[in-house]
N, C-alpha and C positions, 0 to 999 in steps of 0.2 A: 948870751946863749940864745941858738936860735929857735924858734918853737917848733919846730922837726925836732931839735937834739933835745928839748925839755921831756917833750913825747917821748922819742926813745928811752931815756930815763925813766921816768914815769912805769913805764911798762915792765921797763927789765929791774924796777926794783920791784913792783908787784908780783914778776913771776919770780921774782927769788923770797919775796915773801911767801908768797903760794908754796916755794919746794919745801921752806923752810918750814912751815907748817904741817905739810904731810908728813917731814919727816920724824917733825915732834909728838905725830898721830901714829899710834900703831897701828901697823897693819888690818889686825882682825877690826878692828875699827873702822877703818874705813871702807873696809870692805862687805862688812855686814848689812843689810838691806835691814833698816825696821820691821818687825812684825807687828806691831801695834799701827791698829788701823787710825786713818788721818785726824777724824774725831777726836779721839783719844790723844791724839797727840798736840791738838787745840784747845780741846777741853781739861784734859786731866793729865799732862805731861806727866807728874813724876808716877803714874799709873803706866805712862809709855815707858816709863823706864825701869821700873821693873818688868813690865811686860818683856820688853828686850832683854836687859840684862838678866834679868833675876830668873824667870821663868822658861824664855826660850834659850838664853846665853848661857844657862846651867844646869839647871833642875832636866829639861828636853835633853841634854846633853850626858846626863852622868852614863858611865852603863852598867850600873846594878840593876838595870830593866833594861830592854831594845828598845829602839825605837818604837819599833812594831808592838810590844807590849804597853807599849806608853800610851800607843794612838786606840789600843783595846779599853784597854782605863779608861781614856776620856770620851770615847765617845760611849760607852756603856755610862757612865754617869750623864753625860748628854741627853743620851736616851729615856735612860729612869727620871730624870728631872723636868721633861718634857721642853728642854732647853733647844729646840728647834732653830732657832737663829745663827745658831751657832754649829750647828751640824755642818753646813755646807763645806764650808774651809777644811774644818778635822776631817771630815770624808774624804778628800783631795789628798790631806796629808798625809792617811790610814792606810789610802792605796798605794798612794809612795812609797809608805813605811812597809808594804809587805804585806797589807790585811786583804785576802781575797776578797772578791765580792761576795760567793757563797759564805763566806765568816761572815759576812755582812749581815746577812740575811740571814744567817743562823744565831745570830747577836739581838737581832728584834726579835725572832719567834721567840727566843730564850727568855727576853725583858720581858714581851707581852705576860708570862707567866707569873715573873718576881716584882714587875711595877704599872701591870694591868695594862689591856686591851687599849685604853685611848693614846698612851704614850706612844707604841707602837706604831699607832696607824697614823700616826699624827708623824713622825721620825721617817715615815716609807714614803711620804709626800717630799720630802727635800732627798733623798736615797736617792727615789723618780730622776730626779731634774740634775744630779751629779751623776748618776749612770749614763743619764742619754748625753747629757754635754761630753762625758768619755767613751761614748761610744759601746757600752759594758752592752754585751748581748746577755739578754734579761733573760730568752728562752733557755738558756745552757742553764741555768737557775732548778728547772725543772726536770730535772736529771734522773734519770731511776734510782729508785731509793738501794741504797747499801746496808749490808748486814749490819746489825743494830754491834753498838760496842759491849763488851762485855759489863755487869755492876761491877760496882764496889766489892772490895773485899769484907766491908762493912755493911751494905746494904740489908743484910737480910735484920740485924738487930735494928739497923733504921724504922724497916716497913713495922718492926712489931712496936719501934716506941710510936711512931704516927698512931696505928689500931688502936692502942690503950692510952693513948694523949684524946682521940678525935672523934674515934668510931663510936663509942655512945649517944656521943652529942650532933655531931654531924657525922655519919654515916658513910653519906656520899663523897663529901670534903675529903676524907679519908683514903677512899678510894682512888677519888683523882689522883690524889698524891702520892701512893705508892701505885696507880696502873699507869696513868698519863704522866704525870710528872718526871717520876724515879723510874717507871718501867717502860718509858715511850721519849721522852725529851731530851732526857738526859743521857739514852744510850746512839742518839742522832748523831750521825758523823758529819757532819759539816762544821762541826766544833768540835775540840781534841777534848778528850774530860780536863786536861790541864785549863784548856784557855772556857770551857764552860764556866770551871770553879772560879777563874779571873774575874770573869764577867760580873757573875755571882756575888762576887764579893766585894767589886766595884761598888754593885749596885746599892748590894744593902746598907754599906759605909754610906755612902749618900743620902741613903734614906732614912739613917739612923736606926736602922732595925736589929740591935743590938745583940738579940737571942739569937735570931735566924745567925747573925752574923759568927757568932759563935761557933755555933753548928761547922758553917761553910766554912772557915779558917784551916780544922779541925778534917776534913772534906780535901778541902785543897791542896794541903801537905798530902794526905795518902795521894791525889791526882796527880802529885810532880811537882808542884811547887814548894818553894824554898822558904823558909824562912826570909831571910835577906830579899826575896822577890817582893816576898806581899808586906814587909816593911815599906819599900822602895815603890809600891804601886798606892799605899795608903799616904805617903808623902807624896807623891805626885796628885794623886786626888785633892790635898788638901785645897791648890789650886784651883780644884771647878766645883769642889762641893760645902768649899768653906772650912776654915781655921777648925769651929768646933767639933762638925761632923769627923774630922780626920781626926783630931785630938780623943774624940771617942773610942772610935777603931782603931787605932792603934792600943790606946789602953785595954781593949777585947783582947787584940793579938796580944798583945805580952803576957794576959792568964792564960790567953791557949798554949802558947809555946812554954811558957813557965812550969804550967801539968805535962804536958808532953817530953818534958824535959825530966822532971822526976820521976815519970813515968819508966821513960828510958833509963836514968840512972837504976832501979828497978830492977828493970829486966835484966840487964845487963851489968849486974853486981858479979857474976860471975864471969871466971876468964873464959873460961869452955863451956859454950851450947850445946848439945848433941840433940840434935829432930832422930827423934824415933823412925824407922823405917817404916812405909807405909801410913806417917799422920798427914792427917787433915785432908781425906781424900776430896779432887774433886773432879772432874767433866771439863776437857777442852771445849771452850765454847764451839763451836758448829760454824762460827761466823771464821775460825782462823784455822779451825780442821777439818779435814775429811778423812771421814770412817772413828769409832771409837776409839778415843783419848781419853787418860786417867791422869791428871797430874796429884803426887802427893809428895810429903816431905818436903814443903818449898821452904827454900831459909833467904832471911838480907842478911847482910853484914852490919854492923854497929859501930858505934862512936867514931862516924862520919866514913867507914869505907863504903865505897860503892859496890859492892860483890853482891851477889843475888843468882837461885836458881832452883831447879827441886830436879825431882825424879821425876820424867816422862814417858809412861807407857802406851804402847802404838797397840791396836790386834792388827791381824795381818787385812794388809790393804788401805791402811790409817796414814797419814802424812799431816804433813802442814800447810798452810799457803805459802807462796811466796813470801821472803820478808828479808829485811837489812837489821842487822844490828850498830847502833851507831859507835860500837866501842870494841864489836868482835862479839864471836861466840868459842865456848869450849862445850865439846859434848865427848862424853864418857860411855862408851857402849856396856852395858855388863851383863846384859841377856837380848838373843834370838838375831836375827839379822835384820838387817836394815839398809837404805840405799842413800844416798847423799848427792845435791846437786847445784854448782854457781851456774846461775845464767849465762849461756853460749859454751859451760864447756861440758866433758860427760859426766854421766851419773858417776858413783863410786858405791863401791859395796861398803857396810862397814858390821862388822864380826866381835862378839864380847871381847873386851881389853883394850879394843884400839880407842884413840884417842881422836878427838878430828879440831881441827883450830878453822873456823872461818872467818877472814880478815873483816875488820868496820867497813862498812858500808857495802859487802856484798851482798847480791840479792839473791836468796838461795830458798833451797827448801830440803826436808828432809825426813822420814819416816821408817815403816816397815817396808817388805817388799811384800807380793800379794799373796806371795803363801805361805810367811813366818811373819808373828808376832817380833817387839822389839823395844829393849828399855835402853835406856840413856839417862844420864843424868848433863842436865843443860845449866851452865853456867857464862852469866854474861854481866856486863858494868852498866848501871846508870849513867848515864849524860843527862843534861837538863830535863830530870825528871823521866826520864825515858829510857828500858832499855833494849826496847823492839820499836820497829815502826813493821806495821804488817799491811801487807797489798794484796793479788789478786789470788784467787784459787788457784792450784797448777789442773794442767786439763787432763783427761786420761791418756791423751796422746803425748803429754810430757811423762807423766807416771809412769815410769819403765825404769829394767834393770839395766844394768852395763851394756854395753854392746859386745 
């Protein structure tokens, strides 16, 4: 044989060994680029491979959290742990994942509060140097500030355990905590109260802060989150904050959810609720109405339905801002008139008994008209924790009756 046809041989059994390889290789395999950096992969290989398989190949992947919730997790534990080196990449991958830059930067001011001042500024030096390598215009950063979010519907008994835990002893502490804190930070919109309480309770999982933790769990269910979420963010943390820190919070979450649960069975021993007409009155916030609002009678629904709504009263000249529901709304007229409107089409009148359905995701608004007062009763569904997203003021030049 001649050494041309050896060569040819030679080759073409190599590249039929080659096909015969890939095809014994799955795909996702071969097609998967390592995440685990080269180091890692000289120094401590089977640490690359969980890195790949285990961490990015599964855990990054489940979706009992987004992506985008995941990349909030870690770099909130990032940040609290003053784990700076490791910011750069997550920051890259955050923005991928969906995480604004204003989240960004609403995620430090928030840490600076729950794991102090040098983490922060120490965390905004690698921020720096991923915003400009993307281009991120830093001024849009400094945006006019927006109507502060409404508290808690728990808030007020918060502020009075702080006073009687703090005010003797520390006075001022005190204050911080319910003026600055609870009355200034945590009603900032560049963070939803849902992804505030994530942050939150990233954080203190990490830092083992067991009581706060408590608290926040407890916090973050009324803000939207799920049980199943903050299982699912405490097992991803376990990853960047360590076995025992995760093994801690999660044992927190299981007495918070465990009371809250018999709590519920509780409440809801009976088959019929009835809300008295006119309880628990309270004050449209100002930030989502214009002119005096009264909401009272508000009810949720129980043992997992999503329904939710109360009774809302307009005086005359009162509306709402614009806003979408992500599941639809129902309103129930039963006193004085009122006008009704979707973005781009006409207003509509709406008169005690009639009924009004506005589809998910339209962007409406609705009220009294400016010389009758107007009740409804508003009925709408939770989605992920959510069953309003509210936008801009309507102007007085939108405010008008039929044509």
């Amino acid at each position: 044989m001649s050494n041309r046809t050896k060569g040819s041989g030679m080759v073409k059994g190599a590249t039929t060994a080659a096909m015969a390889l890939a095809m014994a290789t799955p795909v996702e395999a071969q097609d998967r680029r390592s995440v685990a950096p080269e180091t890692m992969q000289r120094i401590a290989p089977a640490l690359a491979g969980y890195t790949d398989d285990t961490l990015f190949g599964d855990v990054w992947e489940r979706p009992e959290l987004s992506p985008r919730d995941r990349s909030v997790v870690t770099l909130s534990v990032l940040i609290a742990t003053g784990k700076t080196a490791q910011l750069s990449g997550h920051l890259g991958r955050g923005l991928t994942n969906g995480v604004k830059p204003t989240e960004i930067a609403g995620m430090v001011t928030h840490l600076a509060f729950y794991t102090g001042w040098p983490n922060a500024v120490s965390a905004l030096t690698e921020i720096d140097k991923v915003f400009a390598a993307r281009k991120i215009d830093v001024a849009a950063l400094r945006g006019g500030a927006s109507p502060p979010a409404p508290l808690s519907a728990s808030d007020a008994a918060r502020a009075t355990t702080v006073r009687n835990t703090f005010a003797q002893v520390a006075p001022k502490f005190a204050g911080l905590t319910n003026d600055v804190v609870f009355g200034d930070l945590w009603r900032r919109t560049d963070l939803s109260p849902r992804d505030r309480s994530l942050v939150t309770i990233a954080a203190l999982a990490a830092g083992g802060d067991g009581e706060q933790l408590r608290f926040h769990i407890g916090l973050g269910l009324e803000n939207g989150l799920t049980q199943a979420q903050i299982g699912e963010a405490l097992t991803h943390l376990a990853f960047y904050a360590g076995w025992p820190k995760a093994s801690a919070a999660i044992g927190t979450a299981g007495q918070v959810f465990t009371q809250r649960s018999e709590a519920s069975m509780v409440e809801s021993s009976q088959s019929i609720q009835v809300t008295p007409a006119g309880q628990s009155p309270a004050a449209g916030p100002a930030s989502y109405f214009t002119g005096s609002v009264a909401v009272t009678s508000a009810f949720k629904g129980t043992d997992g339905a999503r329904l939710g709504g109360g009774t809302v009263t307009f005086k005359a000249g009162a509306h709402t801002n614009w806003h979408t529901h992500p599941l639809g709304q129902l309103l129930i007229v039963t006193a004085g008139q009122g006008w009704v409107q979707a973005l781009g089409e006409p207003v509509q009148a709406m008169k005690p008994g009639d009924t009004v359905w506005i589809k998910p995701g339209v962007k409406h608004w609705h009220g009294a008209t400016r010389t009758s007062g107007m009740t409804h009763v508003a009925v709408s569904e939770v989605q992920d924790g959510k069953s309003v997203d509210w936008l801009e003021p309507v102007t007085d030049e939108q405010y008008t009756g039929p044509a």
